[in-house]
PDB file of N, CA, C and O in Angstrom:
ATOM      1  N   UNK A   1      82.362  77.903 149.529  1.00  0.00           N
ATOM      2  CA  UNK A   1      82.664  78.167 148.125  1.00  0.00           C
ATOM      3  C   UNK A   1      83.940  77.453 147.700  1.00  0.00           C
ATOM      4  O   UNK A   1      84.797  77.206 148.548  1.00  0.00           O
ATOM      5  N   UNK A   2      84.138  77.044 146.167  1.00  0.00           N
ATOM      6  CA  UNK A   2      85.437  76.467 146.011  1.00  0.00           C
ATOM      7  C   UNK A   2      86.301  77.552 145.473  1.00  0.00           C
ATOM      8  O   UNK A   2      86.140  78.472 144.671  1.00  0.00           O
ATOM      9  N   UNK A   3      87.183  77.150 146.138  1.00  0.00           N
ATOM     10  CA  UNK A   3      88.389  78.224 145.696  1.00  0.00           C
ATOM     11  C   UNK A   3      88.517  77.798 144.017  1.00  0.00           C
ATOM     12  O   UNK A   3      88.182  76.861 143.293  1.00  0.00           O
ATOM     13  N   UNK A   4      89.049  78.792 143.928  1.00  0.00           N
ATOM     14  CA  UNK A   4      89.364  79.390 142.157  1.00  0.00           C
ATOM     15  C   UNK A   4      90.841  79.106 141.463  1.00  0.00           C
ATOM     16  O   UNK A   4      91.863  79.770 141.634  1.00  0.00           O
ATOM     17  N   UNK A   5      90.720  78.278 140.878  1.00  0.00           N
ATOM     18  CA  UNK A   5      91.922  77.559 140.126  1.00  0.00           C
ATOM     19  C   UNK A   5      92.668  79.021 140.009  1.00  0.00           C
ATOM     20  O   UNK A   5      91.980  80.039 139.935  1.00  0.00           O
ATOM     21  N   UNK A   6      94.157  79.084 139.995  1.00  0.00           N
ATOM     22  CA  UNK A   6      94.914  80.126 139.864  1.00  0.00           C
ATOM     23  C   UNK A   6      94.294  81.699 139.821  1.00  0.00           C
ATOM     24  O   UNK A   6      94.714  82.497 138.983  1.00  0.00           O
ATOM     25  N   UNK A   7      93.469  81.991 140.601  1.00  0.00           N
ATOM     26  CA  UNK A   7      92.206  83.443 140.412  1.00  0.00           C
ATOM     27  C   UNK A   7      91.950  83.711 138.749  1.00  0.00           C
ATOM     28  O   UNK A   7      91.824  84.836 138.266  1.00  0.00           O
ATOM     29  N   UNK A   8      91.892  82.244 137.857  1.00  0.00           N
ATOM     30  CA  UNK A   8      90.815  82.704 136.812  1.00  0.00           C
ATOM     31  C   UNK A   8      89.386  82.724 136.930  1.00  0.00           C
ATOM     32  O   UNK A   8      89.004  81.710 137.515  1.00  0.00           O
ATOM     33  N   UNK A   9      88.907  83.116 136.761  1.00  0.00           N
ATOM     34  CA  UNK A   9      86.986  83.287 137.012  1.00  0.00           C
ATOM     35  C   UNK A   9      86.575  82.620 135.520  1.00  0.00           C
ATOM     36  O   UNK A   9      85.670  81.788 135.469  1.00  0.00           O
ATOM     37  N   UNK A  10      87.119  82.935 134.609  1.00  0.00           N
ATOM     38  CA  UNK A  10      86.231  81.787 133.610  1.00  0.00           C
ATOM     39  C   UNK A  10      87.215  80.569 132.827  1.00  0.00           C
ATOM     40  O   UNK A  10      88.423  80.804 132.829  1.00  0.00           O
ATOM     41  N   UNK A  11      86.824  79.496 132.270  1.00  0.00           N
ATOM     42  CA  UNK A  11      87.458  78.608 131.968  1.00  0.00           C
ATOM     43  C   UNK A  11      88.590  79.734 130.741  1.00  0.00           C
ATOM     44  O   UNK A  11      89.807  79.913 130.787  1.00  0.00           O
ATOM     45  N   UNK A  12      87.600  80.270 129.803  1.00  0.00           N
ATOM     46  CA  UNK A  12      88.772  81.293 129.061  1.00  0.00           C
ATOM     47  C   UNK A  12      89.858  81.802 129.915  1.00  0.00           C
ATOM     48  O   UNK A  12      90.982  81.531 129.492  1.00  0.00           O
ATOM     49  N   UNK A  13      89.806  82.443 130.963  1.00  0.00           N
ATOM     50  CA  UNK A  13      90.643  82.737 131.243  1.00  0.00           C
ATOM     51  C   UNK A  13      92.023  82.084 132.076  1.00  0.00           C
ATOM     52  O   UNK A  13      93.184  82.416 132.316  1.00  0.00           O
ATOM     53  N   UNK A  14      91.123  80.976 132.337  1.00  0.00           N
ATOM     54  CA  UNK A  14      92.069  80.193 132.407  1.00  0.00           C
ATOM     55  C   UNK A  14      93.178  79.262 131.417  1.00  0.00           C
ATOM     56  O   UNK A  14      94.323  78.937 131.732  1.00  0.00           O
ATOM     57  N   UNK A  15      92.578  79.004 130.353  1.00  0.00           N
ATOM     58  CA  UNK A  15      93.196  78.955 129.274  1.00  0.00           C
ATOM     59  C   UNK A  15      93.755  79.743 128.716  1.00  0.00           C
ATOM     60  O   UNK A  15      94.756  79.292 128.157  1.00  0.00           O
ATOM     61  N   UNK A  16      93.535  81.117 128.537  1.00  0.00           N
ATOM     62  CA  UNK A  16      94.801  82.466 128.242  1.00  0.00           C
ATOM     63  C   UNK A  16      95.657  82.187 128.958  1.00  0.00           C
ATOM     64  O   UNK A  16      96.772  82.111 128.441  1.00  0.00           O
ATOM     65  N   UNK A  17      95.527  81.896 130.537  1.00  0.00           N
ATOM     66  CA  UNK A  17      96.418  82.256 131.286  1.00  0.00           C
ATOM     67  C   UNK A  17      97.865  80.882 130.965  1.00  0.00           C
ATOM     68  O   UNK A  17      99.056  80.996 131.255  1.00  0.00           O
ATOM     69  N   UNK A  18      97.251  79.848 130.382  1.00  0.00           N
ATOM     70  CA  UNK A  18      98.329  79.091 130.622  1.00  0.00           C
ATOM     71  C   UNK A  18      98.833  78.753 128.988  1.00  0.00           C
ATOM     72  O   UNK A  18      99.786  78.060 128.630  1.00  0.00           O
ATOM     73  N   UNK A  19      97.819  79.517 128.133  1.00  0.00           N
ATOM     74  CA  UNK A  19      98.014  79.212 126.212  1.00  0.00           C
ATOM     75  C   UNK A  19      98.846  80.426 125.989  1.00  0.00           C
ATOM     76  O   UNK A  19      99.903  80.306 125.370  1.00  0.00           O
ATOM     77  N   UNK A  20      98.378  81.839 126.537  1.00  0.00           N
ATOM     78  CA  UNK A  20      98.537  83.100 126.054  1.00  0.00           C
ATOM     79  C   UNK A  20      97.433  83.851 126.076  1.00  0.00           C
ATOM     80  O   UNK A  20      96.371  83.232 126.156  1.00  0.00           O
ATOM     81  N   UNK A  21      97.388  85.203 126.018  1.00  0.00           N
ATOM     82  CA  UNK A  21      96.152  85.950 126.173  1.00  0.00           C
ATOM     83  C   UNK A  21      94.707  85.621 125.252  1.00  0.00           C
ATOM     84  O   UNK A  21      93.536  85.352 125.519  1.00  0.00           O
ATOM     85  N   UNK A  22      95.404  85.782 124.209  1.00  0.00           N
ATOM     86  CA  UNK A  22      94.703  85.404 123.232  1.00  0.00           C
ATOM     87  C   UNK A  22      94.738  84.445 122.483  1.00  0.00           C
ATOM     88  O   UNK A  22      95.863  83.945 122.499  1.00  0.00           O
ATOM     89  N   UNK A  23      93.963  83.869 121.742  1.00  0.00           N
ATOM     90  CA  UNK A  23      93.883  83.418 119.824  1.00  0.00           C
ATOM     91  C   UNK A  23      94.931  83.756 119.570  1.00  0.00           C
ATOM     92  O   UNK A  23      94.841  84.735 120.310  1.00  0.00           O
ATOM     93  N   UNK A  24      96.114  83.866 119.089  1.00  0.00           N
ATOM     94  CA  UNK A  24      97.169  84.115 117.930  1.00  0.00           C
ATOM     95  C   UNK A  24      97.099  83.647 117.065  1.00  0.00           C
ATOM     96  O   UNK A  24      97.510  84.309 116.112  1.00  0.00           O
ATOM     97  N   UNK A  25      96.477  82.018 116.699  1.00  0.00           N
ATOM     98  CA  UNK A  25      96.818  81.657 115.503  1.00  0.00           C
ATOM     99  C   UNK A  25      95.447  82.255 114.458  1.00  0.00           C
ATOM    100  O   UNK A  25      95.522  82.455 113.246  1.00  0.00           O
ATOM    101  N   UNK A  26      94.462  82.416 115.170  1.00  0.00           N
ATOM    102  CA  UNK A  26      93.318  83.279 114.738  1.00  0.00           C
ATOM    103  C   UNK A  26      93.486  84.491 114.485  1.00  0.00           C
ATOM    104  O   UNK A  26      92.848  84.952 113.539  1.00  0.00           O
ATOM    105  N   UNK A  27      94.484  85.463 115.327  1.00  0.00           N
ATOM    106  CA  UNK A  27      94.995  86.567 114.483  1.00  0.00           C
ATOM    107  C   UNK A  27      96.185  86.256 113.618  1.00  0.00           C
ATOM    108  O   UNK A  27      96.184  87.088 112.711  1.00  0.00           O
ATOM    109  N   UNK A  28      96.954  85.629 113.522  1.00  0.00           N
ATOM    110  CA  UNK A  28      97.957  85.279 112.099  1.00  0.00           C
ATOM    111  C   UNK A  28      96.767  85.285 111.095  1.00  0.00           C
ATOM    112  O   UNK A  28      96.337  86.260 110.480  1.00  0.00           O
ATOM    113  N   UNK A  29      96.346  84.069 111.056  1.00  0.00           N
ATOM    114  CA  UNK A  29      94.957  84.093 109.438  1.00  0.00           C
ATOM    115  C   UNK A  29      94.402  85.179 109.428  1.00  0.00           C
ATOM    116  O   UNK A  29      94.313  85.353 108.213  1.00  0.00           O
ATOM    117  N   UNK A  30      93.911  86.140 109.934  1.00  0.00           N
ATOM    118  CA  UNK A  30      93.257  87.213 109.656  1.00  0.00           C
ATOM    119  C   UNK A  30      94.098  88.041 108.997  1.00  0.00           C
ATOM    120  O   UNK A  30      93.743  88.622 107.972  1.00  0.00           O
ATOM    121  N   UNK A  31      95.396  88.184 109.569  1.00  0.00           N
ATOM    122  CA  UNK A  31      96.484  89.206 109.236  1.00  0.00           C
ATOM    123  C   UNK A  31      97.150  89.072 107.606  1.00  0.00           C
ATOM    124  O   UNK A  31      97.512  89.909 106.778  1.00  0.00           O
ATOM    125  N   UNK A  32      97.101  87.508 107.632  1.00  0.00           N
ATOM    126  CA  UNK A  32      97.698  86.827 106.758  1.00  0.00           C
ATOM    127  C   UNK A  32      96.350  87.719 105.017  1.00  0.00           C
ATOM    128  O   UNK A  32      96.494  88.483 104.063  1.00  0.00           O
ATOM    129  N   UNK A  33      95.134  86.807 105.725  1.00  0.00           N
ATOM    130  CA  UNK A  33      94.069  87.455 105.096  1.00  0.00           C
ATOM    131  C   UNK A  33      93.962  89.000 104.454  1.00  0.00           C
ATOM    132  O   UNK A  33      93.741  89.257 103.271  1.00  0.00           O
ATOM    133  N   UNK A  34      94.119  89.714 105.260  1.00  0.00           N
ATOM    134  CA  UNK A  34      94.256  90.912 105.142  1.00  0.00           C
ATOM    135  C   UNK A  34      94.985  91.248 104.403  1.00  0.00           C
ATOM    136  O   UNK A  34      94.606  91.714 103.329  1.00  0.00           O
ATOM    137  N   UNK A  35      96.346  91.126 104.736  1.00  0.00           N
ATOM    138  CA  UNK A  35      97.264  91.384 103.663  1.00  0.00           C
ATOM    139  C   UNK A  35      97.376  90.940 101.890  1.00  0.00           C
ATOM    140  O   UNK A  35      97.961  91.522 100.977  1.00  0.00           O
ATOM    141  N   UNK A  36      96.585  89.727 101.891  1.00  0.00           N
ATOM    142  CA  UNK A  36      96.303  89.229 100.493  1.00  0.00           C
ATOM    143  C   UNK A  36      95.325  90.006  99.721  1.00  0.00           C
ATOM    144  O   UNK A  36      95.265  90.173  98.503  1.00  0.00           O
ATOM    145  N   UNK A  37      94.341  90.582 100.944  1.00  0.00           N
ATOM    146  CA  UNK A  37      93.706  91.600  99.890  1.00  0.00           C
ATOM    147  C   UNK A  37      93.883  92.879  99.950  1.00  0.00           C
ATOM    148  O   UNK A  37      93.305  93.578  99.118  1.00  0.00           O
ATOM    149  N   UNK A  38      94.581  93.379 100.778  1.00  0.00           N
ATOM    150  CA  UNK A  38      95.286  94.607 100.140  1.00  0.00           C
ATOM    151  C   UNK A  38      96.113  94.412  99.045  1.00  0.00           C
ATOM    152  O   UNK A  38      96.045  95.215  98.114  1.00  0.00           O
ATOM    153  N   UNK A  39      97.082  93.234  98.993  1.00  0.00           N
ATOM    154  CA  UNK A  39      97.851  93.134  97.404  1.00  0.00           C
ATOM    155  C   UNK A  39      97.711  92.698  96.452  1.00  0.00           C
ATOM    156  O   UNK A  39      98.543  92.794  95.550  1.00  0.00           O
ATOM    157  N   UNK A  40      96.203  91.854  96.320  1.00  0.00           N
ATOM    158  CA  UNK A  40      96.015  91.415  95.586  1.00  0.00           C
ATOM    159  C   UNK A  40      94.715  91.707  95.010  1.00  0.00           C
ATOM    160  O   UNK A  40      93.799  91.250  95.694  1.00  0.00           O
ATOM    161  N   UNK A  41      94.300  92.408  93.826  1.00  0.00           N
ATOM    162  CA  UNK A  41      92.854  92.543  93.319  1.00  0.00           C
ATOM    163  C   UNK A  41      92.234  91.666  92.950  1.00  0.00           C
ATOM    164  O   UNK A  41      91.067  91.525  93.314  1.00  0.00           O
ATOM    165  N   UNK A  42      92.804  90.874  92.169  1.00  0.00           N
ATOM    166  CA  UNK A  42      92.175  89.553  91.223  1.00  0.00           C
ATOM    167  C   UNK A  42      92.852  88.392  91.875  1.00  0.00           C
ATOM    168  O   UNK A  42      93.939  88.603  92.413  1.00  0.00           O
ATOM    169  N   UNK A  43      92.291  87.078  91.895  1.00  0.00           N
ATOM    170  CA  UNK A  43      92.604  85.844  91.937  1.00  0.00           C
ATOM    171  C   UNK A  43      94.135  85.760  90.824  1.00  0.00           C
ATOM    172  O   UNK A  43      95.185  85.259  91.228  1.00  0.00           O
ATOM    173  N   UNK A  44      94.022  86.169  89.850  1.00  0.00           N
ATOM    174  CA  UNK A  44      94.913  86.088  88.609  1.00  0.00           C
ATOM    175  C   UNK A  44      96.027  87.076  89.289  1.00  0.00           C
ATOM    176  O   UNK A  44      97.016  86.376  89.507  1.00  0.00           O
ATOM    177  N   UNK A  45      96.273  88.478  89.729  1.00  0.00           N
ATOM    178  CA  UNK A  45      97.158  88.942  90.196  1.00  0.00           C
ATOM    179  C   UNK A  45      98.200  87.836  91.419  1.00  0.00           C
ATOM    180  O   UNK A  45      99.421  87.785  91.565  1.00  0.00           O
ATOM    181  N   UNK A  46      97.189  87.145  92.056  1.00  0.00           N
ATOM    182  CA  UNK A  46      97.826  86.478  93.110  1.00  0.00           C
ATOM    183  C   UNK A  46      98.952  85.647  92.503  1.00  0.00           C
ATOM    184  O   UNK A  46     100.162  85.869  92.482  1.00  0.00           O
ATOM    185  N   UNK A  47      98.149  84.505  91.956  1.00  0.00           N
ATOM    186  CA  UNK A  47      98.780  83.880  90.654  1.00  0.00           C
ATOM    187  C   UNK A  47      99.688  84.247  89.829  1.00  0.00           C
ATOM    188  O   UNK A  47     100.550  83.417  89.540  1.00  0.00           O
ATOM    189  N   UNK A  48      99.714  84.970  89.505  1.00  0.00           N
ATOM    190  CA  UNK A  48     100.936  86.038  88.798  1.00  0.00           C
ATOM    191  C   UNK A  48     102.060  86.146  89.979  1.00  0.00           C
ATOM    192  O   UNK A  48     103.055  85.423  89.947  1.00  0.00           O
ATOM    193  N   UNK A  49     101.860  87.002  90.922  1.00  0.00           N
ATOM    194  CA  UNK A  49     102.827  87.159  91.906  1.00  0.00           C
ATOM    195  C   UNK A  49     104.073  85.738  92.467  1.00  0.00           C
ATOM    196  O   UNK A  49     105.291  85.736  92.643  1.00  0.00           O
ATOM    197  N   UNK A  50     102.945  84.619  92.604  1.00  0.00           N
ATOM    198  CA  UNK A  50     103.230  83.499  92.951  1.00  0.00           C
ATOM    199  C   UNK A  50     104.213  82.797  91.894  1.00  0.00           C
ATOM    200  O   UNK A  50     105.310  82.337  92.209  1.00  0.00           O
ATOM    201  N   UNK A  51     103.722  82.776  90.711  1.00  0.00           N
ATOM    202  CA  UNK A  51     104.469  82.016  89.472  1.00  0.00           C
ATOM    203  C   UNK A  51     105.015  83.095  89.079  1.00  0.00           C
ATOM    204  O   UNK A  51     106.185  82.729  88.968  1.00  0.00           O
ATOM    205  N   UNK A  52     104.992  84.051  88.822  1.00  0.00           N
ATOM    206  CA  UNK A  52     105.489  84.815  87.655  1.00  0.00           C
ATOM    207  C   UNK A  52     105.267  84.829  86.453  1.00  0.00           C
ATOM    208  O   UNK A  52     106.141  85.012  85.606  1.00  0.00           O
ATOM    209  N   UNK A  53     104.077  84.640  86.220  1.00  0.00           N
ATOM    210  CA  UNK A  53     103.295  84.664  84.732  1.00  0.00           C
ATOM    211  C   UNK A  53     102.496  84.925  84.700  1.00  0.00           C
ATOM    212  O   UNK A  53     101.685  84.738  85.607  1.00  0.00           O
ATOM    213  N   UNK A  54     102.128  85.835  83.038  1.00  0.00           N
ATOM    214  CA  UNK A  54     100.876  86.382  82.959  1.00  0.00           C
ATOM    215  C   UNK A  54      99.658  85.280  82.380  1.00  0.00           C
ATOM    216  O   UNK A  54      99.843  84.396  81.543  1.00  0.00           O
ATOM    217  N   UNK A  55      98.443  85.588  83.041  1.00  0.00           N
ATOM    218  CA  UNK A  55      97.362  84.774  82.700  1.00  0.00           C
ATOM    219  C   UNK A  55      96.881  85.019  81.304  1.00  0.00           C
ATOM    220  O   UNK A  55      95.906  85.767  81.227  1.00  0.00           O
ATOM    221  N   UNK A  56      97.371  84.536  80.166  1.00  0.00           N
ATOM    222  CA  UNK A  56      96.667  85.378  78.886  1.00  0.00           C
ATOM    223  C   UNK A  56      95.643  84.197  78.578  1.00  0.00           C
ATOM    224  O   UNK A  56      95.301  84.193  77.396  1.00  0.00           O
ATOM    225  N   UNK A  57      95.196  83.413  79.188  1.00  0.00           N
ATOM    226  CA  UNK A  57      93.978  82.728  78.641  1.00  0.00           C
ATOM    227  C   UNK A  57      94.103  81.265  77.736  1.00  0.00           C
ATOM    228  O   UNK A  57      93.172  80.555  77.356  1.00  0.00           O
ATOM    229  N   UNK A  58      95.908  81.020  77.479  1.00  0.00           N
ATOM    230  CA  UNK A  58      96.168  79.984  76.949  1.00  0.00           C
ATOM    231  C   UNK A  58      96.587  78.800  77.187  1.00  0.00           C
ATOM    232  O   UNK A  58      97.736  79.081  77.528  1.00  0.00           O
ATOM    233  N   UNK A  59      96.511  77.544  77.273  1.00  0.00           N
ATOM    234  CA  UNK A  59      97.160  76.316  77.926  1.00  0.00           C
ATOM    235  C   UNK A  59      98.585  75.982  77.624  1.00  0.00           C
ATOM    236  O   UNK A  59      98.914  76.675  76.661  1.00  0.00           O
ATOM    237  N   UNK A  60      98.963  75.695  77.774  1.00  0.00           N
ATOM    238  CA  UNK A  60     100.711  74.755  77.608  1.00  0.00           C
ATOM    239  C   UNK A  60     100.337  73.201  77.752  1.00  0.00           C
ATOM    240  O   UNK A  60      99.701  72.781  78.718  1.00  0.00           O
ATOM    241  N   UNK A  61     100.630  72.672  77.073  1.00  0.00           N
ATOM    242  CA  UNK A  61     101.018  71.283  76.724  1.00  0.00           C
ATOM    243  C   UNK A  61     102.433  70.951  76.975  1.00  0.00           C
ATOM    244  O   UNK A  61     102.857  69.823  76.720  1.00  0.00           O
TER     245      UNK A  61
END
C-alpha cells in the first residue's frame, strides 16, 4: 500500500490541512450576504444607506 501524504485520506483533506479547515472565503460571502438581507428590504434601502439619498423617482442633470 502507499503510504498517505501527511495521514490525509482525501485530497480535501489534504488541502484543509495545508489552506485551513475550511472555505473561509465562501463563508465571508455568505455572511457578508446575509447580513445585507437582514438590513436591507429593498434594493432602494441599500442605495439609500450607501449614498445617502432618498430614491424619489427623479433624475439630476
Amino acid at each position: 500500500m502507499a503510504k498517505k501524504s501527511q495521514g490525509s485520506q482525501t485530497p480535501n483533506e489534504k488541502y484543509n490541512a495545508e489552506f485551513g479547515e475550511e472555505n473561509v472565503a465562501s463563508k465571508v460571502k455568505q455572511s457578508h450576504q446575509n447580513k445585507v438581507k437582514d438590513n436591507f428590504q429593498t434594493p432602494d434601502e441599500k442605495y439609500n444607506a450607501e449614498f445617502g439619498t432618498e430614491n424619489t423617482g427623479k433624475t439630476q442633470k
